[in-house]
N, C-alpha and C positions, 0 to 999 in steps of 0.2 A: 236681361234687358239693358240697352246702352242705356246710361247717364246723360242727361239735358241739363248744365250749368248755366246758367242763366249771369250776366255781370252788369252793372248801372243800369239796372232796372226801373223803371216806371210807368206807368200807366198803361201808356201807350206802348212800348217797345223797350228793348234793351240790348245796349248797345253792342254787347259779346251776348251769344250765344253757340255752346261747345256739345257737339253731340258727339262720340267716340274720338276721334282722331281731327272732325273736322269743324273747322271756327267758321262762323257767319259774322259778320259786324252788321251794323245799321247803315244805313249812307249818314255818308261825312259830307260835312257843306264846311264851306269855309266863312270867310270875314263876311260879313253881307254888304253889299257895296264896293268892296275892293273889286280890283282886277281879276283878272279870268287866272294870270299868273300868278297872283299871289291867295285868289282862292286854291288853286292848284294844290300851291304849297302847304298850304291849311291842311287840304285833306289830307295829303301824303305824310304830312307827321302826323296827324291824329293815326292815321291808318299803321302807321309806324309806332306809334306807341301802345294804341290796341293789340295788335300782335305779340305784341312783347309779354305785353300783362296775361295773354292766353298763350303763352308759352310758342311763339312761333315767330318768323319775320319773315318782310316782304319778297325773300326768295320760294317761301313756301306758297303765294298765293295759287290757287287753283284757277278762279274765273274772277273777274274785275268787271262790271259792270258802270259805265258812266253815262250821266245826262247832262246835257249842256243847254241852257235854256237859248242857245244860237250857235247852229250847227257851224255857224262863218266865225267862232272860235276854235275851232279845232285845233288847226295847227298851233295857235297857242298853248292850247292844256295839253299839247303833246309833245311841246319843245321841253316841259318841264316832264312829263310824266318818262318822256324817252332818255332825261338825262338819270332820272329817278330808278329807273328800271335795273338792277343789274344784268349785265349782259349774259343771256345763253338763260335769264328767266323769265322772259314773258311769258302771261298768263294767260287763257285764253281770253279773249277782250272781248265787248261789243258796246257802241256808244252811238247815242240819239240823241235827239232833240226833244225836249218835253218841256211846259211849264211846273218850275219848281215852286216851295212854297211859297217864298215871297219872289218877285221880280228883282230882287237886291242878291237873292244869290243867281249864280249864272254855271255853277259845275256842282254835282256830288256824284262822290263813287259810293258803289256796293262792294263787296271783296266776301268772296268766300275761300280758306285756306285750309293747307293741314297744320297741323301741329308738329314741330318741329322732333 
């Protein structure tokens, strides 16, 4: 039976979890109230650092999932996310519009990756 590691756990969710080979994170939101580009960057370092701490980085992402609580941000979270990307890794992607938890945040990514 594969191993389920679970990492900053609470209640509700935790923010790594590690089945065999492959990491899940939780969604990342950024500052609440800032900018779409500098929520952006929130996420992409927390998501940067989670990887780290589960033994992988952002070249290894497998699928990236994001929501944007206003789809007419896009090309914003994608001027930072495309400069974030290294080249020849993008993940497979798919991004929507949904209400977030509070109307103060306006992006979070999901990431699921291997292990480096």
């Amino acid at each position: 039976m594969t191993e389920i590691t679970r990492s900053h756990t609470g209640q509700r969710m935790s923010q790594i979890v590690t089945h065999g080979e492959t990491i899940y994170l939780a969604g990342q939101v950024g500052t609440a109230g800032a900018s779409v580009t500098q929520q952006t960057l929130d996420c992409l370092e927390k998501i940067d650092a989670l990887l780290a701490e589960a033994g992988s980085d952002k070249t290894r992402i497998l699928q990236c999932v994001i929501w944007l609580a206003d789809m007419g941000d896009f090309a914003e979270m994608n001027a930072v996310w495309d400069a974030w990307v290294p080249e020849g890794h993008a993940p497979a992607r798919a991004c929507g519009e949904a209400k977030l938890a509070t109307p103060d945040y306006k992006v979070e990514f999901i990431v699921i990756a291997a292990k480096a």
